[in-house]
C-alpha positions in Angstrom: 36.1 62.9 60.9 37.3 64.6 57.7 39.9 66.5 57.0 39.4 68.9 54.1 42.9 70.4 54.7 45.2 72.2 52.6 48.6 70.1 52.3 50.3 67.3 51.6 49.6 63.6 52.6 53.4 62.2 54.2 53.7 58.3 53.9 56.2 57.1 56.0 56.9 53.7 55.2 58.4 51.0 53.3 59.8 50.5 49.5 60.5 47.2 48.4 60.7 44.9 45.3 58.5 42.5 44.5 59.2 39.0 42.6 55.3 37.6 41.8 55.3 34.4 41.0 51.7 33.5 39.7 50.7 29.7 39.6 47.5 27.9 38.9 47.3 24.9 42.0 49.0 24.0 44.7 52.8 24.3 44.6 54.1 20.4 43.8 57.3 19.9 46.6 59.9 18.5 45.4 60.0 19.2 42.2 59.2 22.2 39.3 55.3 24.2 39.0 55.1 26.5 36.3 54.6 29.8 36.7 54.3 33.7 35.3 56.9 35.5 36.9 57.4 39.6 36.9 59.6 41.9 39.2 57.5 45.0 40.2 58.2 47.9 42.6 56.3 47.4 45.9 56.0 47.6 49.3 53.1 48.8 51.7 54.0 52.6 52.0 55.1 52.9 48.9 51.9 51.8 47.2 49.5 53.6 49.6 51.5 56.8 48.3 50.7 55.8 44.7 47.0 54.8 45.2 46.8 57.9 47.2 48.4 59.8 44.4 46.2 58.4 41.7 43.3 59.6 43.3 44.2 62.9 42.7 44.0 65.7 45.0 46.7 67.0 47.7 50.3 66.4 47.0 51.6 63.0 47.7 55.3 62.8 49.7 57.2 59.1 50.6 59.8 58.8 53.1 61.6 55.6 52.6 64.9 54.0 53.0 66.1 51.7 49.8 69.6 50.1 48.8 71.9 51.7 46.3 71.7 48.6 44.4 67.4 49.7 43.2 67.4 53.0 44.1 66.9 55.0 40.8 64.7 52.7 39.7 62.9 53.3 42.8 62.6 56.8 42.4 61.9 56.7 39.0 59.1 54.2 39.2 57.6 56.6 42.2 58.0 60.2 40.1 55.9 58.0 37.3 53.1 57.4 39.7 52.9 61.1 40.6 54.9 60.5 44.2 57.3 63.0 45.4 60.2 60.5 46.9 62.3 61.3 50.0 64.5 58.0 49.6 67.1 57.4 52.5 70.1 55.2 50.4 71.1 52.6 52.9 75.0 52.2 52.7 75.4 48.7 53.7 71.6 46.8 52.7 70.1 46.0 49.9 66.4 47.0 49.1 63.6 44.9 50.8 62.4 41.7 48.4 59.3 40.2 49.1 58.4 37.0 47.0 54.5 37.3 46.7 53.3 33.9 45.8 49.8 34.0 43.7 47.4 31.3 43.6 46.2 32.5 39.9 43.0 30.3 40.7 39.8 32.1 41.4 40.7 33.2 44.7 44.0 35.1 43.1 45.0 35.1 46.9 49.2 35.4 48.3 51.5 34.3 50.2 54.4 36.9 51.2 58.7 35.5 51.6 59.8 38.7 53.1 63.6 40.1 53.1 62.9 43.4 54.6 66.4 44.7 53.7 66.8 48.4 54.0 63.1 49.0 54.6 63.1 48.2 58.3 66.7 50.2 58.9 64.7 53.6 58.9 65.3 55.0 61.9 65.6 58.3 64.0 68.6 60.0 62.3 66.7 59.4 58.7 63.5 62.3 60.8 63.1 66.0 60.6 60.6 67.7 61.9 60.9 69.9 58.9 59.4 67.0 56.9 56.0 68.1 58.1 56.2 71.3 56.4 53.4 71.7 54.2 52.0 68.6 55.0 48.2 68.1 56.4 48.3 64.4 57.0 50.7 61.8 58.1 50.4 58.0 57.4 52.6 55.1 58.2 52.9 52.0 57.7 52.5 49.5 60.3 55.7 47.5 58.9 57.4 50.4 60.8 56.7 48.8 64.1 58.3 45.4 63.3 62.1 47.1 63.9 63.7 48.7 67.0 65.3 51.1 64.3 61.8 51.9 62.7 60.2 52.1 66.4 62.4 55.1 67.5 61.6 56.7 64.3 57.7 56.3 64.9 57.6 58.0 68.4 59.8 60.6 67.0 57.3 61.2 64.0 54.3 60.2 66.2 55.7 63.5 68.7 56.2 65.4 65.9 52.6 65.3 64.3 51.3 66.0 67.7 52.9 69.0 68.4 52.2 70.5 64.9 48.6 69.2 65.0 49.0 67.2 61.9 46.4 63.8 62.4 48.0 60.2 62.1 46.8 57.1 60.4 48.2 53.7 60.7 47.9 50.4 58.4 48.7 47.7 60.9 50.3 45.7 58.0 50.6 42.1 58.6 48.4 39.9 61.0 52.2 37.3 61.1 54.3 39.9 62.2 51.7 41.1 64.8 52.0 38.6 66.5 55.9 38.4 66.4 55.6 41.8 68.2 52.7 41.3 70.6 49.5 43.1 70.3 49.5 45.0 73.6 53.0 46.5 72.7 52.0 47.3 69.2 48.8 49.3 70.5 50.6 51.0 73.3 53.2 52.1 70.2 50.5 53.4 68.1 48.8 55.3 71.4 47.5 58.6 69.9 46.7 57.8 66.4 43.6 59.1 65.0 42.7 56.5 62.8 43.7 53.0 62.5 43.4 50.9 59.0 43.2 47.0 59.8 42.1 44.4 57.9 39.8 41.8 59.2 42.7 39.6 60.1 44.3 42.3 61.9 41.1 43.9 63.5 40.3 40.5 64.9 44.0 39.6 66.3 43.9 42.9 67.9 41.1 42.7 69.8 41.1 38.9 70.6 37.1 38.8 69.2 36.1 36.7 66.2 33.8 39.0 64.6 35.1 42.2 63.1 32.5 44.1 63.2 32.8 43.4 67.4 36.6 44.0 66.6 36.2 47.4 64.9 33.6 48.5 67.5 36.3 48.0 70.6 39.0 49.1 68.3 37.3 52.8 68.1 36.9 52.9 71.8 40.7 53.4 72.2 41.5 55.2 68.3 38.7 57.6 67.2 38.2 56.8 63.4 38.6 52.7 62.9 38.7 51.7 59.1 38.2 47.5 58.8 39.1 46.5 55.4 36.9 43.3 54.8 38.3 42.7 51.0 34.8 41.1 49.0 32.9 41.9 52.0 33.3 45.4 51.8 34.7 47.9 54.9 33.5 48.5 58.3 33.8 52.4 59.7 33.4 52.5 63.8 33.9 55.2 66.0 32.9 55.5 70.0 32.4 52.0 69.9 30.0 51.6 67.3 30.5 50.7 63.5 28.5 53.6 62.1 28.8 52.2 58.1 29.1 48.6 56.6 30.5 50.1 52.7 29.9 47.2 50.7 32.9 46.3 48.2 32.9 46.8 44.5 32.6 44.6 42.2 36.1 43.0 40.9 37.3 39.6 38.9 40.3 38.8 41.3 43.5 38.7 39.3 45.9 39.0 41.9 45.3 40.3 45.4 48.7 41.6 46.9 48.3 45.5 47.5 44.6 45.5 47.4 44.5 47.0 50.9 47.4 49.4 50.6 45.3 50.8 47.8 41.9 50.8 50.0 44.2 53.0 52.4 45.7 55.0 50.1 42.2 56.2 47.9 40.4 56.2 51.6 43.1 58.5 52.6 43.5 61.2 49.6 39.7 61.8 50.0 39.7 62.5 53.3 42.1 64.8 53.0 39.9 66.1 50.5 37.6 66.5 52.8 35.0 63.6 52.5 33.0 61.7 55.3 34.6 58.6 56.9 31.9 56.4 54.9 32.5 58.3 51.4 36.0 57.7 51.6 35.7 54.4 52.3 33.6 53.7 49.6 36.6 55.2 47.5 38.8 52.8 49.2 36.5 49.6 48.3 36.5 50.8 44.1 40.5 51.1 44.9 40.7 47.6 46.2 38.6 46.4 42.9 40.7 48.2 40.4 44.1 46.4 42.4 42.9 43.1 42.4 42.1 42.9 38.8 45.6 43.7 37.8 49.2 42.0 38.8 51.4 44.2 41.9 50.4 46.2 44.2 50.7 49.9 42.5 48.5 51.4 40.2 49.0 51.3 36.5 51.2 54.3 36.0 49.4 57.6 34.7 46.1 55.5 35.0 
């Protein structure tokens, strides 16, 4: 599958901040470990749209819903990345917070606190079907299918992309609130999707196998294009029940990890809209994940 379409790339998804709080060791209980702390603009769909923009190409559109208390610098921080925002203002909740909590040892991994805030309160009334105009691709994020609000707004969007013929894409998001939701009910709420973005975590919970290459392959018996995002061991790309590529990851000194697969999704999906193969897109996706772990947040450096 590629696209190669005139129009824009939609992200539906969520806008949050993000407090990173990078320490070297285990966290001592009880008592005070030091740490490098910066507030950053984040959130899955908000940094797929800037990776996505940053890779150039069609014109990249966010739909998100924030609290008045962030949301100029929101849109501000967005317009710098090259995003066109379509922020709903929540009247009564604040902005999402997650606390990402870095291990700034080698392994640079994290550990997500999440307030979703206004994030998860997009629903139905915040749609149009008009927000398809011009717009050749549709991506959200799987934190969408964690509320009852967000899960009315997905089969309307989902309905909508169908009857306009625009193809769909979906990030599951996080393997902990999978779980919370159930996998059955999760696939039969992303029925109809044409391609699916898990990482191995995700891959694996969905499928109940251990191996993700076995995961992907059952995963693209039931969603055409499956995209397994592996981190240091690269991506796998299945489709008809057979992983057709193993891309192999670039080359990266891990500063900190969060957003490393929103910007695999987010590079994977501005070239295929550019019209690139499954596996060259990928490959796109793996130098994206590189360039995000070697810096601190999720976004891209802005007018890198």
């Amino acid at each position: 599958m590629s696209a190669g379409a005139d129009g824009a790339l939609l992200v539906v998804g969520d806008v949050v901040t993000d407090v990173i709080a990078r320490h070297r060791g285990p966290l001592a209980s009880g008592t005070d470990t030091a740490a490098v702390i910066q507030t950053l603009p984040g959130g899955a769909g908000a940094n797929v749209a800037c990776w996505a923009a940053r890779r150039g190409g069609a014109e990249v559109r966010l739909l998100g819903r924030v609290g008045a208390d962030s949301a100029a610098w929101h849109e501000r921080e967005l317009t710098a990345s090259g995003v066109r925002p379509l922020l709903v203002i929540d009247p009564q909740a604040p902005t999402g917070t997650v606390i990402c909590l870095v291990d700034a040892g080698a392994s640079a991994e994290r550990t997500f606190l999440t307030d979703s805030g206004a994030s998860l309160r997009l629903d139905a009334d915040d749609w149009s079907p008009s927000l398809l105009d011009g717009v050749a691709w549709l991506h959200l994020s799987g934190y969408l299918f964690f509320s009852e609000p967000c899960r009315a707004l997905v089969a309307l969007t989902l309905a909508s992309a169908r009857a306009r013929g625009v193809p769909v894409s979906v990030d599951p998001a996080s393997a902990g609130f999978l779980t919370e939701l159930g996998v059955d009910r999760f696939l039969a709420l992303a029925e109809g999707v044409d391609v699916l973005l898990p990482n191995r975590d995700e891959a694996c919970l969905l499928t109940g196998l251990p191996d993700p290459a076995d995961a992907a392959a059952k995963l693209s018996r039931h969603v055409p294009l499956v995209v397994v995002k592996q981190g240091g061991a690269g991506a796998l790309v299945a489709r008809s029940g057979v992983v057709e590529a193993r891309v192999p990851a670039a080359f990266a000194t891990p500063v900190d990890t969060t957003g490393a697969g929103d910007a695999f999704t987010g590079a994977f999906l501005a070239a295929l809209l550019a019209g690139g193969q499954p596996e060259e897109a990928a490959a796109e996706g793996c130098r994206a994940g590189a360039r995000a772990v070697e810096r601190v947040g999720g976004r891209p450096e802005t007018g890198a």
